[in-house]
N, CA, C and O atoms as CSV, one atom per row, in Angstrom:
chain,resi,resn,atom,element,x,y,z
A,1,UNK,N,N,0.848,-1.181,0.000
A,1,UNK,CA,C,0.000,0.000,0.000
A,1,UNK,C,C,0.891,1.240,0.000
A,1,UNK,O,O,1.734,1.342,0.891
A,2,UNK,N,N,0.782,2.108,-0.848
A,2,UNK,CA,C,1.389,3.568,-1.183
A,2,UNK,C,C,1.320,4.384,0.210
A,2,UNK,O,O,0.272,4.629,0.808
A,3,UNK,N,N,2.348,4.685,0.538
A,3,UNK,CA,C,2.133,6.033,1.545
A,3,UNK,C,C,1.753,7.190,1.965
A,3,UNK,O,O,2.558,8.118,1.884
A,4,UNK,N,N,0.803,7.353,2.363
A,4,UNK,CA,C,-0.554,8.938,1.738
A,4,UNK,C,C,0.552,9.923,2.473
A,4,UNK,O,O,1.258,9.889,3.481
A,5,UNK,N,N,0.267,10.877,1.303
A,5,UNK,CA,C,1.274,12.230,1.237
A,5,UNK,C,C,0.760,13.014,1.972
A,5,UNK,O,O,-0.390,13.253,1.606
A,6,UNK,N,N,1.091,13.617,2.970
A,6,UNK,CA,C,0.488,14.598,4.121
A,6,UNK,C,C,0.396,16.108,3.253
A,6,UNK,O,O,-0.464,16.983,3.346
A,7,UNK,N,N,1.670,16.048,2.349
A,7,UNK,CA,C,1.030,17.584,1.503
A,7,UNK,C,C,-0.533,17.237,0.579
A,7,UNK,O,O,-1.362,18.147,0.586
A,8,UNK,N,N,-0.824,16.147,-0.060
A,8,UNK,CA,C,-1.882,16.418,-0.681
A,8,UNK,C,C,-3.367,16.392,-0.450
A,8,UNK,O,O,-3.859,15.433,0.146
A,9,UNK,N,N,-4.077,17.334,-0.861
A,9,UNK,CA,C,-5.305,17.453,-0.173
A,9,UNK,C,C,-6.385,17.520,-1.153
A,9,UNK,O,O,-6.192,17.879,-2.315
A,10,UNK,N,N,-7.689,17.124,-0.616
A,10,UNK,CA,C,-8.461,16.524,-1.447
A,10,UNK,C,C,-9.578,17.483,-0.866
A,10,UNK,O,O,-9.686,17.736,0.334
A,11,UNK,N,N,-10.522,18.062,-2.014
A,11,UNK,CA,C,-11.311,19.188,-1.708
A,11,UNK,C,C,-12.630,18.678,-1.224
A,11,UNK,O,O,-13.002,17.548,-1.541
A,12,UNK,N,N,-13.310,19.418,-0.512
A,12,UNK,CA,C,-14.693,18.463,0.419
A,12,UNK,C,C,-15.751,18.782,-0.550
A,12,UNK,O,O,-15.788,19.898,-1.070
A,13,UNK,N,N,-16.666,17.813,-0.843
A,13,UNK,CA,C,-17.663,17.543,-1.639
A,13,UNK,C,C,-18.417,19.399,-1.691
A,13,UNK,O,O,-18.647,20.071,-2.696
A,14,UNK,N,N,-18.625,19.762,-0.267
A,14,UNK,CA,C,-19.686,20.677,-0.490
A,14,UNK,C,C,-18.821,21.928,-1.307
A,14,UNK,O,O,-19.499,22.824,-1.810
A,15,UNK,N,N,-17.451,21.978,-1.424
A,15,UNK,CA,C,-16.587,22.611,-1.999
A,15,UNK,C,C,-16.536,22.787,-3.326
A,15,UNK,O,O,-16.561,23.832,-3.976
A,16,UNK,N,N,-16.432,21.174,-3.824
A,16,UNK,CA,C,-16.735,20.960,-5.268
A,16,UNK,C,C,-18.496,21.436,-5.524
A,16,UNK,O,O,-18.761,22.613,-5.276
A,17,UNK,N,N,-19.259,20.827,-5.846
A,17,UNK,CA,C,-20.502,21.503,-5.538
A,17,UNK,C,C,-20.413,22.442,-5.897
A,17,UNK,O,O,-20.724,22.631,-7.074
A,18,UNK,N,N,-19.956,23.510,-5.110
A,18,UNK,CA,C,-20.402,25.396,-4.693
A,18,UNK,C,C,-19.774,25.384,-6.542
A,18,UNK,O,O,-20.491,25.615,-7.516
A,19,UNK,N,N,-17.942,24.974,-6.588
A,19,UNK,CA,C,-17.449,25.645,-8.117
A,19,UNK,C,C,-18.798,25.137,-9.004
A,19,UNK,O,O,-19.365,26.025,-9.641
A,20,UNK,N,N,-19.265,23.979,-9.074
A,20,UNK,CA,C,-19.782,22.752,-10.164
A,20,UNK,C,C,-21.011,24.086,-10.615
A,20,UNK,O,O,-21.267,24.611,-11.698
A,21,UNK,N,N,-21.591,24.301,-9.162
A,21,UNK,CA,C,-23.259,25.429,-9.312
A,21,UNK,C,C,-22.837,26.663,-9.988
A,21,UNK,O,O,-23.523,27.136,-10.895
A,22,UNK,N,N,-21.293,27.433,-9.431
A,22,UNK,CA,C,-20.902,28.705,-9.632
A,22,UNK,C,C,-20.643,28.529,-11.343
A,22,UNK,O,O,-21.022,29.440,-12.078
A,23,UNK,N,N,-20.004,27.357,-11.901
A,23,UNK,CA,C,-19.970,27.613,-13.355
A,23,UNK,C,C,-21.406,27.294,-14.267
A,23,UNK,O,O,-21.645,27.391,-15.471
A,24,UNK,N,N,-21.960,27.008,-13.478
A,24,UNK,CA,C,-23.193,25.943,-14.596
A,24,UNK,C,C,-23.562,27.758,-14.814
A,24,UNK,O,O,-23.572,28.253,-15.941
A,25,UNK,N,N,-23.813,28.489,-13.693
A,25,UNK,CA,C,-24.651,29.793,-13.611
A,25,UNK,C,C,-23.444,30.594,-13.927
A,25,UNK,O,O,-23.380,31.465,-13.059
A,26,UNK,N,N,-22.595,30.695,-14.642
A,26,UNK,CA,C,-22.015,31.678,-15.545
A,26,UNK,C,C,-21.156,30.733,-16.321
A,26,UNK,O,O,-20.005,30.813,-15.891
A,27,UNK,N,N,-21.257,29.911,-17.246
A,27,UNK,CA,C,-20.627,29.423,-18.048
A,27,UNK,C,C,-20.659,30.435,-19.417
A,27,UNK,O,O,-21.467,31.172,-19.981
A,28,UNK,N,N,-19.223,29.978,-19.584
A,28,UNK,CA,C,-18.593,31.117,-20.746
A,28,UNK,C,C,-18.298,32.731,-20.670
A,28,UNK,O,O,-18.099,33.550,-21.567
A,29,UNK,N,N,-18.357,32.884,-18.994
A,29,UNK,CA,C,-18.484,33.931,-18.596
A,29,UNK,C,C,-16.707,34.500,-18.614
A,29,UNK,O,O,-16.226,35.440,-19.246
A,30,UNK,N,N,-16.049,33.560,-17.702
A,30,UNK,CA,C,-14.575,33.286,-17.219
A,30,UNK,C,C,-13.764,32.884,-17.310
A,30,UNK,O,O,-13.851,31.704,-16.970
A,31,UNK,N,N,-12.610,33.207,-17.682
A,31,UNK,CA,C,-11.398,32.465,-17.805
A,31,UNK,C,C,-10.969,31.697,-16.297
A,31,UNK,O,O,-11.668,31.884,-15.301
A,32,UNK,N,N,-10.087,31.066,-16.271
A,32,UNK,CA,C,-9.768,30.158,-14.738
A,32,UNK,C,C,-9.256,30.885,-14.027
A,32,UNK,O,O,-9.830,30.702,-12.953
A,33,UNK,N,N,-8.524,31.625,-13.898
A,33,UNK,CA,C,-8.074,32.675,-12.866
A,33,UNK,C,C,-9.073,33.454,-12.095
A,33,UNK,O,O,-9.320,33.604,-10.899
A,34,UNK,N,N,-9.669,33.998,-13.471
A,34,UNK,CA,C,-11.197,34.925,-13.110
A,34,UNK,C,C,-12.593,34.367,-12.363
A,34,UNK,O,O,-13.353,34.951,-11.590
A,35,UNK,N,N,-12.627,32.919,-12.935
A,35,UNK,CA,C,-13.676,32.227,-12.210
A,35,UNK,C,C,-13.030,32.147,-10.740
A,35,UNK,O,O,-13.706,32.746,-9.904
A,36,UNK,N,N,-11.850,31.527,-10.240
A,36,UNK,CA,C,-11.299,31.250,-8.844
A,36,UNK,C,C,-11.870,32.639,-8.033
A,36,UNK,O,O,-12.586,32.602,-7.033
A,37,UNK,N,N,-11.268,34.141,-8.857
A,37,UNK,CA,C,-11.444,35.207,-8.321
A,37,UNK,C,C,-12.679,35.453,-7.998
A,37,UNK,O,O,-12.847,35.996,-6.907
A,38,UNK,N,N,-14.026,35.094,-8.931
A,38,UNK,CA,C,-14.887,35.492,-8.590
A,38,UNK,C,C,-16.259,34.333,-7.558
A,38,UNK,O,O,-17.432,34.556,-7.260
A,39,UNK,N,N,-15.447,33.278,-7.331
A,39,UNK,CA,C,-16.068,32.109,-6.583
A,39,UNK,C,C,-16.808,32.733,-5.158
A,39,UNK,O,O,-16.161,33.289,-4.270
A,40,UNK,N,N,-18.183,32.542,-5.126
A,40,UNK,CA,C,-18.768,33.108,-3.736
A,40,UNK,C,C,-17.766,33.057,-2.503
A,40,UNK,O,O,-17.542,34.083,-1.859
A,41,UNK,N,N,-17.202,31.911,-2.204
A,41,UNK,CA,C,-16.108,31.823,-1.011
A,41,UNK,C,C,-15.175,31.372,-1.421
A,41,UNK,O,O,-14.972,30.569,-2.332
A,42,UNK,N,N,-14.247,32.135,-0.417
A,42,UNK,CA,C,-12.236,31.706,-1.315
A,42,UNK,C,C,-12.223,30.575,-1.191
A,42,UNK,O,O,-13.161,30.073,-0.571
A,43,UNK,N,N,-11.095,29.653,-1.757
A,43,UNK,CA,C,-10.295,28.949,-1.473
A,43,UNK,C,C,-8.858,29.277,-2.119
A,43,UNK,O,O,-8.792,30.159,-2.975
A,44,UNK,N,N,-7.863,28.672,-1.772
A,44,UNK,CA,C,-6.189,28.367,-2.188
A,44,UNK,C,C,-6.928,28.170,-3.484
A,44,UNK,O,O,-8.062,27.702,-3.580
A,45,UNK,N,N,-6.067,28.629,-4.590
A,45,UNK,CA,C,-5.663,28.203,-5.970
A,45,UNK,C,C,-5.484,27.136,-6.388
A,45,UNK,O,O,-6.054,26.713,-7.394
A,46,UNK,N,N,-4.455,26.321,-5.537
A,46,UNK,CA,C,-4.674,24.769,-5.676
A,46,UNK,C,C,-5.293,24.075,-5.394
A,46,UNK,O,O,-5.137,23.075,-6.095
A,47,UNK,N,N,-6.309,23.919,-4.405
A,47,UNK,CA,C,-7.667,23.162,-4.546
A,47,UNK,C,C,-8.820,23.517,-5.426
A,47,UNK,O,O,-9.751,22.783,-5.761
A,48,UNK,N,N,-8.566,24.985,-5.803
A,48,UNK,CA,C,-9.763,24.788,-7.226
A,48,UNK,C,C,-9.635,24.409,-8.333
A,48,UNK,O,O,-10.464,24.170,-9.212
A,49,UNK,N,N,-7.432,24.280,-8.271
A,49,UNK,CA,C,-7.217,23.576,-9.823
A,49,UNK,C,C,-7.435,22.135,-9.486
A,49,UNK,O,O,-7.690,21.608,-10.569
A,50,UNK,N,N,-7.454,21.587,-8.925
A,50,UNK,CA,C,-7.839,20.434,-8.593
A,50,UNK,C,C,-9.009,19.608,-8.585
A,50,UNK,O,O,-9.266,18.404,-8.599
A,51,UNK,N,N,-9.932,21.242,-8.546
A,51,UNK,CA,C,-11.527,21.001,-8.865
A,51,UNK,C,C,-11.611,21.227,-10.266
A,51,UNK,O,O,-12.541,20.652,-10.832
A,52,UNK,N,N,-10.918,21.872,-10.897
A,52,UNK,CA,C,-10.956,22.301,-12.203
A,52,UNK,C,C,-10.666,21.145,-13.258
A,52,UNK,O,O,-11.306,20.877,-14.275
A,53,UNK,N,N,-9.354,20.438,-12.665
A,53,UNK,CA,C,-8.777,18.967,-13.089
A,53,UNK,C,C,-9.429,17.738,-13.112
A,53,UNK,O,O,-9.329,16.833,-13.940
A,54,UNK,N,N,-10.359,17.839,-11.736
A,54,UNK,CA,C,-11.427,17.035,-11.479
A,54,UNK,C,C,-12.633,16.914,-12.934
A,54,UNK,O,O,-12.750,16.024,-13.777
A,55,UNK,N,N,-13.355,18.150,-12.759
A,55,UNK,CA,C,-14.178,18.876,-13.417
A,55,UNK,C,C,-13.920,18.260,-15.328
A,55,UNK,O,O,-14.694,17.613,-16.034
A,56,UNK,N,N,-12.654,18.760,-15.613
A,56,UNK,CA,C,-12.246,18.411,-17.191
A,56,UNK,C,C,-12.253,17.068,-17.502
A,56,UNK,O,O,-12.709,16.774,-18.607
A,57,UNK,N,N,-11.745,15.950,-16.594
A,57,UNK,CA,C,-11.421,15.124,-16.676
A,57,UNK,C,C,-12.810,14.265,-16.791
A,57,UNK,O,O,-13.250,13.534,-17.679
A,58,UNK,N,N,-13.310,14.665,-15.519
A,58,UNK,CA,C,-14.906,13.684,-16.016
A,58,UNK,C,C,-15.939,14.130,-17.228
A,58,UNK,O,O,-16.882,13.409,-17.555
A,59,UNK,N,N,-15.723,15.099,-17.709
A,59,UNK,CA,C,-16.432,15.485,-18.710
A,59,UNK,C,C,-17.510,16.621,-18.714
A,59,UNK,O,O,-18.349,16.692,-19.612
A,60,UNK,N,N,-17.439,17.694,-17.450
A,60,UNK,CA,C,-18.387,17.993,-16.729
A,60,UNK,C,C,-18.156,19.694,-17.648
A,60,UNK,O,O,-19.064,20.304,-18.213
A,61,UNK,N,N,-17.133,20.001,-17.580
A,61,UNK,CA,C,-16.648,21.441,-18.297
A,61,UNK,C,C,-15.700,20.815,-19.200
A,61,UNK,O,O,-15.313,19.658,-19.362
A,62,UNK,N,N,-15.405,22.114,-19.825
A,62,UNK,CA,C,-14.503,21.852,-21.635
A,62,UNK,C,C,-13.872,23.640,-20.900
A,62,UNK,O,O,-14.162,24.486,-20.054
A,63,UNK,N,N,-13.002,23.367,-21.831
A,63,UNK,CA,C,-12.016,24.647,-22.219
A,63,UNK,C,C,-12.125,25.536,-23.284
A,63,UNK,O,O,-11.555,24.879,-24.155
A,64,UNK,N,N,-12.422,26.449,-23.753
A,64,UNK,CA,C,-12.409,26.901,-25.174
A,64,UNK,C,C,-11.151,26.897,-25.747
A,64,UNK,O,O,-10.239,26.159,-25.373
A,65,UNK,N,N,-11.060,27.887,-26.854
A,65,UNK,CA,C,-9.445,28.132,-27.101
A,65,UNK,C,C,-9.142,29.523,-26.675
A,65,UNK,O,O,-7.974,29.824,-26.922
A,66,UNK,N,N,-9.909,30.556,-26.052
A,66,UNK,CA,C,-9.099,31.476,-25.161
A,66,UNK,C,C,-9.150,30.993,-23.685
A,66,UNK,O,O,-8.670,31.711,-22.809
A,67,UNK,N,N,-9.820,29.582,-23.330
A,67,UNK,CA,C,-9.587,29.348,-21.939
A,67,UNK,C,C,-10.337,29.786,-21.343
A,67,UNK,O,O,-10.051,30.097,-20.187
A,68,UNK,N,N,-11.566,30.000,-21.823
A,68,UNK,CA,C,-12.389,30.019,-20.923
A,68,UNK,C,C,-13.384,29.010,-20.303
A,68,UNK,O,O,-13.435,28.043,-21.063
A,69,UNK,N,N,-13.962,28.885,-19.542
A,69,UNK,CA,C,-14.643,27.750,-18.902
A,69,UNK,C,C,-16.142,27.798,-18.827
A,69,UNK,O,O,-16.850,28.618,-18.242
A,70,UNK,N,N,-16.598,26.376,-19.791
A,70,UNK,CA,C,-18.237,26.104,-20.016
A,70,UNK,C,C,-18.341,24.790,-19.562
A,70,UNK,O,O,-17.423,23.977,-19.670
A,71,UNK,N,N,-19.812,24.464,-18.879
A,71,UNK,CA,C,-20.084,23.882,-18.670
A,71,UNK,C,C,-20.886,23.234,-19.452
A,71,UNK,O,O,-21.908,23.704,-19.952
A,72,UNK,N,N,-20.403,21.959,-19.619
A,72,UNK,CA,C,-21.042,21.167,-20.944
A,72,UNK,C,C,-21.859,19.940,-20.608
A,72,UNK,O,O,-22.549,19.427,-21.489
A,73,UNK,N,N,-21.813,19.320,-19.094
A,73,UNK,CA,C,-22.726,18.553,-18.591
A,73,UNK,C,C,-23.992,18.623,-18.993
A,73,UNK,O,O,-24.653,19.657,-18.894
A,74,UNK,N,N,-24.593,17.136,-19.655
A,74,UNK,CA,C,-26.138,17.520,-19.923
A,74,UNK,C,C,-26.500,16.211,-19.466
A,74,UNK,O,O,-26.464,15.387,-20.380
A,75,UNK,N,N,-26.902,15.661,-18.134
A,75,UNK,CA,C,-27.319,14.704,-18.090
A,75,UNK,C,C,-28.614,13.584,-18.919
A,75,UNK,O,O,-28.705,12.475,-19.444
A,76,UNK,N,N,-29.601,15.024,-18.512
A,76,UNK,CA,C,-30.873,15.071,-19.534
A,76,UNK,C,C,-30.608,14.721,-20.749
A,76,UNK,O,O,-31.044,13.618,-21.076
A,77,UNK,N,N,-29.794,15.551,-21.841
A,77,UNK,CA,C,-29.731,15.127,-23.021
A,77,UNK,C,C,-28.867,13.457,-23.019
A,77,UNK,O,O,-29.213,12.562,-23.791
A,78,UNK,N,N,-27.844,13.319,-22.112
A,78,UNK,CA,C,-27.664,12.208,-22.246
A,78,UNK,C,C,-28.424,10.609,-22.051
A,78,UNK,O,O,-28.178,9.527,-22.584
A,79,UNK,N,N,-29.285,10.966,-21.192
A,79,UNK,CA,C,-30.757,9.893,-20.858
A,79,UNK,C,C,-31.111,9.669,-21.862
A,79,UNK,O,O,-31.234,8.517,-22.279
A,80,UNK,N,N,-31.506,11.231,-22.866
A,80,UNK,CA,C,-32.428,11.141,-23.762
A,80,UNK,C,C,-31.911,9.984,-25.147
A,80,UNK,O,O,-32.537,9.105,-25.740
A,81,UNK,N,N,-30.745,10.404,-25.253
A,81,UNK,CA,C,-29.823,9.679,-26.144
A,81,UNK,C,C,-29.708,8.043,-25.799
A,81,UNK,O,O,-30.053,7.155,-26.580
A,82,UNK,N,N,-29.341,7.906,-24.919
A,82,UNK,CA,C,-29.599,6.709,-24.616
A,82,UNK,C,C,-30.301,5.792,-24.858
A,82,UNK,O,O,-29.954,4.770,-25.450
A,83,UNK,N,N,-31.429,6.051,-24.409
A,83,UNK,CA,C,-32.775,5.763,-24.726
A,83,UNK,C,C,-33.575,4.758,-25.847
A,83,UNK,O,O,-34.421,3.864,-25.854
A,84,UNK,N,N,-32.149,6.039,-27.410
A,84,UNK,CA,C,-32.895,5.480,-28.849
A,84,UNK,C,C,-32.544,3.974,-29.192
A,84,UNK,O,O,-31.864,3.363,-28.368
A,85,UNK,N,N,-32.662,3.789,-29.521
A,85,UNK,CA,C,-32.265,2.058,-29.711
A,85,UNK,C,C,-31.434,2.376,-31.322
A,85,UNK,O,O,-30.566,1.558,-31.622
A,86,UNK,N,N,-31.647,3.290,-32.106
A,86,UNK,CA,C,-30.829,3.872,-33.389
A,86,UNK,C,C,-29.814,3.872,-32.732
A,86,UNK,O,O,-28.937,3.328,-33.405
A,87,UNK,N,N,-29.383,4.233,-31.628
A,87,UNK,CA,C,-27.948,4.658,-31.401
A,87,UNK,C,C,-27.361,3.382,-30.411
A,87,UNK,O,O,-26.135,3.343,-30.310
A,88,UNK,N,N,-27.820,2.769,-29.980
A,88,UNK,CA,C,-26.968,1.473,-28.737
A,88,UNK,C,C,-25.988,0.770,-30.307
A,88,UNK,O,O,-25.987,0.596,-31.526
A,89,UNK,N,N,-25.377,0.627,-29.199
A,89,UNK,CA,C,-24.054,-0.960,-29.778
A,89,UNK,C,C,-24.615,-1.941,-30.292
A,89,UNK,O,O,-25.405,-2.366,-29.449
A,90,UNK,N,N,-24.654,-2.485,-31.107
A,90,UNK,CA,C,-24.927,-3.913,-31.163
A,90,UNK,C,C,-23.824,-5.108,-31.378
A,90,UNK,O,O,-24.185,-6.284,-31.406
């Protein structure tokens, strides 16, 4: 078993959340610096890139090409898609 790193820290759910709500309600508004700056409550820089890293990685926000940050999560449309039987694997 790996030895847990006392520097690294892992951001608390209601943390993630607050960014996840703060971009859905201004997406395409902010670049990443600017969104951190304008987040209802601070945090360190490095736990929101971390939320940010989080965030890209699962598919939840995209990047443009000046870097700014949208939220592209559509659960709904993805149900809907699902759904068609035109589109499954066979």
């Amino acid at each position: 078993m790996p030895a847990c790193n006392p520097s690294t820290h892992s951001p608390q759910l209601n943390t993630i959340q607050m960014v996840e709500e703060f971009i859905q309600e201004h997406s395409g508004e902010y670049k990443r610096r600017a969104l951190w700056e304008n987040l209802p409550k601070k945090m360190m820089y490095q736990t929101f890139k971390t939320i940010i890293e989080y965030l890209l990685e699962s598919g939840k926000i995209a990047s443009d090409s000046r870097g700014t940050i949208c939220w592209i999560h559509d659960p709904d449309m993805v149900r809907k898609y699902a759904m068609r039987e035109d589109l499954r694997f066979r």
